[in-house]
C-alpha positions as CSV (number, residue, x, y, z in Angstrom):
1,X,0.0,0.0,0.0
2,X,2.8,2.3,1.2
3,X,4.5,1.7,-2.7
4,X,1.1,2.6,-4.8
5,X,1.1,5.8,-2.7
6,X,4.3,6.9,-3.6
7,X,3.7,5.9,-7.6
8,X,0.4,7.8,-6.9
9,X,2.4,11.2,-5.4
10,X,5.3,10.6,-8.2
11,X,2.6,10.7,-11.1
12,X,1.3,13.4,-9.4
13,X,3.9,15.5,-9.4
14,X,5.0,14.3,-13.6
15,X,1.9,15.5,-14.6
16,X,1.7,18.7,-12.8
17,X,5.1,19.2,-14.0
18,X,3.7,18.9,-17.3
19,X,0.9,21.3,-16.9
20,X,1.9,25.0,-18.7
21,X,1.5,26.7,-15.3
22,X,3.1,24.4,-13.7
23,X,6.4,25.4,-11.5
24,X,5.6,28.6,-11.0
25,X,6.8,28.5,-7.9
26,X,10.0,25.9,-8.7
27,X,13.0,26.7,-10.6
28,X,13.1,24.0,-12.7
29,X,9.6,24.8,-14.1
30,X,10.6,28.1,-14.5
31,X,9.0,30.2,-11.9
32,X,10.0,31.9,-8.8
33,X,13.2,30.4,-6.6
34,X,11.6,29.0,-3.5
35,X,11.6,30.9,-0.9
36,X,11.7,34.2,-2.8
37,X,8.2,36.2,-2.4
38,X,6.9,37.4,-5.8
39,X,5.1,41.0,-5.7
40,X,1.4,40.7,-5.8
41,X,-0.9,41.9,-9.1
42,X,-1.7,45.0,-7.2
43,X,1.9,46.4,-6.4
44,X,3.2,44.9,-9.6
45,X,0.9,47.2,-11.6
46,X,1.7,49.9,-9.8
47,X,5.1,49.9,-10.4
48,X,5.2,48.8,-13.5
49,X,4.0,49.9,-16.9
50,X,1.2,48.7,-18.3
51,X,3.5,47.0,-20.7
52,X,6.0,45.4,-18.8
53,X,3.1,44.2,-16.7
54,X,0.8,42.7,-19.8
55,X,4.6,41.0,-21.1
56,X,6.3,39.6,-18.0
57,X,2.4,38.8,-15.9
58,X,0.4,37.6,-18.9
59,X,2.9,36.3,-21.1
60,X,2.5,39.0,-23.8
61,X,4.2,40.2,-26.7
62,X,5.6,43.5,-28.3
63,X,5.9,44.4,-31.0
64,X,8.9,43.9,-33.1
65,X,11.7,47.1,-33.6
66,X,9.6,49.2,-31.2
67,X,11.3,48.2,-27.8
68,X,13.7,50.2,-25.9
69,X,16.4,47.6,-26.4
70,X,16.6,46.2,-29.7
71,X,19.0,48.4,-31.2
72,X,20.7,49.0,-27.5
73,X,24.6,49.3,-27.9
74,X,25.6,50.3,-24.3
75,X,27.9,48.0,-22.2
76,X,26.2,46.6,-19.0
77,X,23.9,44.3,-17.3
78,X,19.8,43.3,-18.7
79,X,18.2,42.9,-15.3
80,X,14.5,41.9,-14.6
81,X,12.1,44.4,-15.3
82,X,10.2,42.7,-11.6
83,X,13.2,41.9,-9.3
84,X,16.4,43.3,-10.6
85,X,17.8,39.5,-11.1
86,X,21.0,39.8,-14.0
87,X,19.7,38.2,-16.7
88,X,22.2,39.0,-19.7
89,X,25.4,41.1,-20.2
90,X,26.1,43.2,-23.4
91,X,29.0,41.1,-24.0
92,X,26.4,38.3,-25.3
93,X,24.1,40.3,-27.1
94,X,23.8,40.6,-31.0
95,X,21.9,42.0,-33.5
96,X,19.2,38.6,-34.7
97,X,17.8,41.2,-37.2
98,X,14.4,39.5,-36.0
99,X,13.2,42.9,-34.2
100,X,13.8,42.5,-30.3
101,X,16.7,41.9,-28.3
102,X,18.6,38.9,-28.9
103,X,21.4,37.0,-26.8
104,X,23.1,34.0,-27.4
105,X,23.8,33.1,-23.6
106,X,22.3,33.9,-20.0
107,X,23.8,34.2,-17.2
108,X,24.0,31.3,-15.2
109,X,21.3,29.8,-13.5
110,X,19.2,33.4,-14.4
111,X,16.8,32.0,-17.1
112,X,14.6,29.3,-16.4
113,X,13.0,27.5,-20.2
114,X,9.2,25.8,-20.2
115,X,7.5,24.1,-23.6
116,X,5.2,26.9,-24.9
117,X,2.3,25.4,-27.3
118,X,0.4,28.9,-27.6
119,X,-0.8,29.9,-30.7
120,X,-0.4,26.7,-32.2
121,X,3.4,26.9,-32.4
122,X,6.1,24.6,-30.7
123,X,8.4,27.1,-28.6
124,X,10.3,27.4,-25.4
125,X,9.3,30.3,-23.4
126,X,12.3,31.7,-21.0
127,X,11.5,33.2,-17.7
128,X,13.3,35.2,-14.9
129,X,14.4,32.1,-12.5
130,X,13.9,34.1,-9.6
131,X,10.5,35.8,-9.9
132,X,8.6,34.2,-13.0
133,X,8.5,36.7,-15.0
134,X,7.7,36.4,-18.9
135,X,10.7,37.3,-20.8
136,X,10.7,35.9,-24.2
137,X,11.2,32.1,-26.1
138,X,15.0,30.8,-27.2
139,X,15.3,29.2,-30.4
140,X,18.3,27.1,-31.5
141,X,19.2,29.5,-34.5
142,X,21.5,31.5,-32.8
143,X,25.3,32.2,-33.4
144,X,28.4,30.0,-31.4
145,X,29.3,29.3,-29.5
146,X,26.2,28.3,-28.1
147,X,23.8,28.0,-30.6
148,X,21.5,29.9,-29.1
149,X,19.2,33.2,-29.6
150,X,17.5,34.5,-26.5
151,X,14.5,36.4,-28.2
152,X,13.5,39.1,-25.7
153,X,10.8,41.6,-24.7
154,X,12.4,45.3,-24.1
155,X,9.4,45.4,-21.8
156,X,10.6,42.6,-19.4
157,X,13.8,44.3,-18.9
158,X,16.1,47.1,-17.6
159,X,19.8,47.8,-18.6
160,X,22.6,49.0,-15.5
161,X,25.3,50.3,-17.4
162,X,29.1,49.7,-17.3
163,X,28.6,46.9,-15.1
């Protein structure tokens, strides 16, 4: 009896794993670090724009070539637009051509990845691993040496410079 609970809790947890919400509190399904409080609705929109809120709280888009960063040049630090987490350095960006800003690494441990089946497409969204916030999708057409392009949201982020 004691075995067929834990199979029961194990399949439990695969298939909530599974789910597209899932692990929005876990950083392996790319949401919040544990133990890290996430701001509630009401202070996030306060402090936010109505932008960054509709792109890193319901998963939005904007549009292409109209962000503040896609044709950014500065030296520095991309931090979250929610919780200030460094997310990507200058030193990785590059211009995709594909309209927002693109990198072709993260900084370690930074970005959390989850399948995203939206709009009928087969993508991997990336979020901030320490709040949950929507930043963008990776694809695997990016330069080396990783491969990689981060596809990003202006909206989801800020810029420190010189760091």
């Amino acid at each position: 009896m004691r075995h067929h609970h834990h199979l029961f809790l194990g399949l439990a947890l695969l298939l909530a794993a599974c789910h597209p919400e899932a692990g929005r509190g876990t950083s392996a399904g790319g949401g919040a670090l544990e133990g890290t409080p996430k701001p509630d609705a009401a202070e996030l929109k306060a402090r936010l724009t109505p932008e960054q809120y509709r792109v890193t709280q319901e998963r939005g888009t904007e549009p292409p070539f109209t962000g503040k960063y896609w044709n950014h040049h500065e030296d520095g630090r991309y931090t979250c637009v929610v919780c200030d987490a460094v997310l990507f350095t200058s030193d990785a960006k590059y211009d995709s051509g594909c309209g927002w800003p693109s990198f072709f690494s993260a900084e370690n441990d930074r970005v959390a990845t989850r399948p995203d089946n939206s709009h009928g497409m087969e993508r991997t969204e990336i979020v901030c691993a320490s709040c949950g916030a929507h930043l963008g999708h990776v694809f695997a057409d990016g330069p080396q040496p990783t491969g990689l392009r981060y596809c990003v949201n202006s909206a989801s982020l800020d810029f420190e410079k010189g760091k």
